[in-house]
N, C-alpha and C positions, 0 to 999 in steps of 0.2 A: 825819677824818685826811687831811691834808696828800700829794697825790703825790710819793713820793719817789722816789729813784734807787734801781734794781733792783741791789744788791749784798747777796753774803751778809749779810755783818757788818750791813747795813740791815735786811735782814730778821730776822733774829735778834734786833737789838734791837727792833725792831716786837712782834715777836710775843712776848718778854718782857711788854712792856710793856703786852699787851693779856690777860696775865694766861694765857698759855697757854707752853709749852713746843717750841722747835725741835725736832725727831726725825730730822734728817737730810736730807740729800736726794740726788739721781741724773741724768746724766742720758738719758733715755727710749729704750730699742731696741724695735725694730717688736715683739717679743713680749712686751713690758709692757703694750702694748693702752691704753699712754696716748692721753687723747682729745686735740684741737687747744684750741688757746685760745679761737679766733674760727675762724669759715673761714674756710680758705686760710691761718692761723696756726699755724706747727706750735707745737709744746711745744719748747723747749730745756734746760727744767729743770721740775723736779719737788721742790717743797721739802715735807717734810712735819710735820703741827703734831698736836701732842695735848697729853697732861698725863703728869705722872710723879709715881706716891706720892701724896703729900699737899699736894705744892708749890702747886699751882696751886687747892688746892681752895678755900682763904679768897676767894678773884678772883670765883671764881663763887659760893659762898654768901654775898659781898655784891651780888648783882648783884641790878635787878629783876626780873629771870625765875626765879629761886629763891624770890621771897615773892611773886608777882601771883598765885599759886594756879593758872592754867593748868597743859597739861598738856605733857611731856616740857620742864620750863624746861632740862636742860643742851644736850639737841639745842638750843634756839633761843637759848640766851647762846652756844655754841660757832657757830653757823650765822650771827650778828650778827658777833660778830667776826672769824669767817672773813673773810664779805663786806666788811668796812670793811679787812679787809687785803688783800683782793682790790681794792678801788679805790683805797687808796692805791699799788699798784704794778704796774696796768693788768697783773693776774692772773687766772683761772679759779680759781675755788674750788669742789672737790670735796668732797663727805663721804661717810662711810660708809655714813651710814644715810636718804640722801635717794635710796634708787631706786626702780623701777628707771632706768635701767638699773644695777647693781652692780657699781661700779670693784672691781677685784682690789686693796685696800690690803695683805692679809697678804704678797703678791707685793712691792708695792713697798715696804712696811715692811722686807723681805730686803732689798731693793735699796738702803739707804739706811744701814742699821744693820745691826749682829750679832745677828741675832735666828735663834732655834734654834724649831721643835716643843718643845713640853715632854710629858710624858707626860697632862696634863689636855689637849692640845689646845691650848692655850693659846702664843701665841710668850713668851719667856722671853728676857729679857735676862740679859747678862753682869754686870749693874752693877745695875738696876734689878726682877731675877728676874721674876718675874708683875703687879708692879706698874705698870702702865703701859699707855695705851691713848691710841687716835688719834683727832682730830675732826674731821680734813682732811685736804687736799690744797693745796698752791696751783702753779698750772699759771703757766707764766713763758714770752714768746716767744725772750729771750736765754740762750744756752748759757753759767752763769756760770761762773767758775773753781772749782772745787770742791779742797779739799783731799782730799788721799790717806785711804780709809777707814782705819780701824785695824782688822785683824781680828782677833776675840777667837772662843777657844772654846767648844761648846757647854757650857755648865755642868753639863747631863743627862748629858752623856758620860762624867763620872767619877762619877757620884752611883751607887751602888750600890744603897745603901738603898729609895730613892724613896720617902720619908716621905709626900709628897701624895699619892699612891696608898691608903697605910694608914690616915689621919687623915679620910677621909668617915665620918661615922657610919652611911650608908647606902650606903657602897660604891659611888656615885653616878657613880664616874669608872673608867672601863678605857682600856687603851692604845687609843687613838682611837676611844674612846667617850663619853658625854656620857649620863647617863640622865635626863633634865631631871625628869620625873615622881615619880624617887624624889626628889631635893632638893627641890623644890616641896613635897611631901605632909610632909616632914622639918620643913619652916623652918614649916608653918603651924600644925601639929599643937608643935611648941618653941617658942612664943615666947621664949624667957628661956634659947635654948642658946648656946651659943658665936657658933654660924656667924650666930646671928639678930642678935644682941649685937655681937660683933667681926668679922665678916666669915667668908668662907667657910673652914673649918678646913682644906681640901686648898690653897689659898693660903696660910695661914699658914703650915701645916709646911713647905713648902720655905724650904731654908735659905738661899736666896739674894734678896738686896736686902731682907733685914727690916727694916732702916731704914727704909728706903720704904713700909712696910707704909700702907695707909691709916687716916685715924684712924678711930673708930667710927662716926660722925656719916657719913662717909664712905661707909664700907661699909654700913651702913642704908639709906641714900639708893638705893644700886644695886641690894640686895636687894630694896627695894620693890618700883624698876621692874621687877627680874626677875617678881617674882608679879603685876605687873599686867597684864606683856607676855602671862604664861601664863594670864591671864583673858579681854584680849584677842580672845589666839587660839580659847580654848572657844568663845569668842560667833561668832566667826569662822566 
């Protein structure tokens, strides 16, 4: 990729185009604990890149890092393109899952978008609900112009019901809890439930952004990594 000239509209299209999705961006106050570009380079913007729903899922299930059979291919096709967007505009490129050290993305994910707590723990978009997740960072030395955020309200704030609360078949989720070990024991003991098949059923209940939902191919894919990550760690 081509060095281009650092403007939104530039990168926006870039990162289209490299098969991933804009998320926003900010720019950086001393208690975002954003790092420097370079030394002695501060940060002036902060653009951020992930995926959303399903959209970007076909980019990387044709990539070579989804069939060389290595391991974690979306870390290393997200971390590829990061970096080719990082050098075409003489950027820093951060991720989430390259530390330590562990940037604060749920921090700057706030900072950049309307994103809320949802009751899984999980941030919850207005537009896109639980469907949506980040692959980067990219650190910029020019402060760009940034358009006015739009502030939208939490979606959890009028939900009464809270359907993904009710829809674990092992009750797996409490308000800012996570019990990784009942899901785990759930999804290996079912092969053939809902959550193993279509994705996890306390995501699907929530009634916001079901468009977005992911396809199944999709949700398989991440379910895997989940029980491998939790194999992993036993070895660990």
């Amino acid at each position: 990729m081509d060095r281009m000239k650092a403007s939104l509209s530039n990168l926006i299209e870039a990162i289209e185009a490299a098969g991933l999705a804009y998320r926003g961006a900010f720019h950086p106050l001393a208690e975002d604990a954003v790092p420097e570009v370079r030394p002695g380079d501060a940060t002036g913007t902060v653009v951020l890149v992930g995926m959303v729903g399903s959209a970007q899922w076909p980019a990387f299930a044709s990539s070579p890092e989804a069939h060389d059979g290595a391991a974690d291919p979306l870390d290393r096709w997200g971390h590829r393109r990061l970096a080719e967007l990082a050098a075409a505009f003489a950027a820093r490129a951060l991720e989430p899952s390259a530390g330590p050290p562990w940037w604060p993305f749920q921090r700057w994910a706030q900072r950049a978008e309307s994103l809320y707590a949802s009751p899984l723990g999980l941030l919850i978009h207005p537009t896109y609900g639980l469907w949506h997740s980040y692959r980067g960072a990219l650190l910029l030395p020019q402060t760009l112009p940034l358009p006015a955020r739009t502030l939208a309200a939490s979606p959890c704030a009028t939900c009464a019901a809270q359907p993904c609360l009710q829809a674990c078949p092992v009750s797996a989720f409490a308000p800012g809890v996570f019990h990784a070990e009942r899901c785990d024991e759930y999804l290996r003991r079912h092969p053939h439930s809902t959550c193993r098949q279509h994705g996890c059923a306390a995501r699907l209940a929530c009634p916001i952004g079901r468009d977005h939902a992911q396809t199944p191919a999709q949700a398989q894919f991440h379910l895997e990594a989940f029980l491998r990550s939790r194999d992993e760690g036993k070895r660990g």
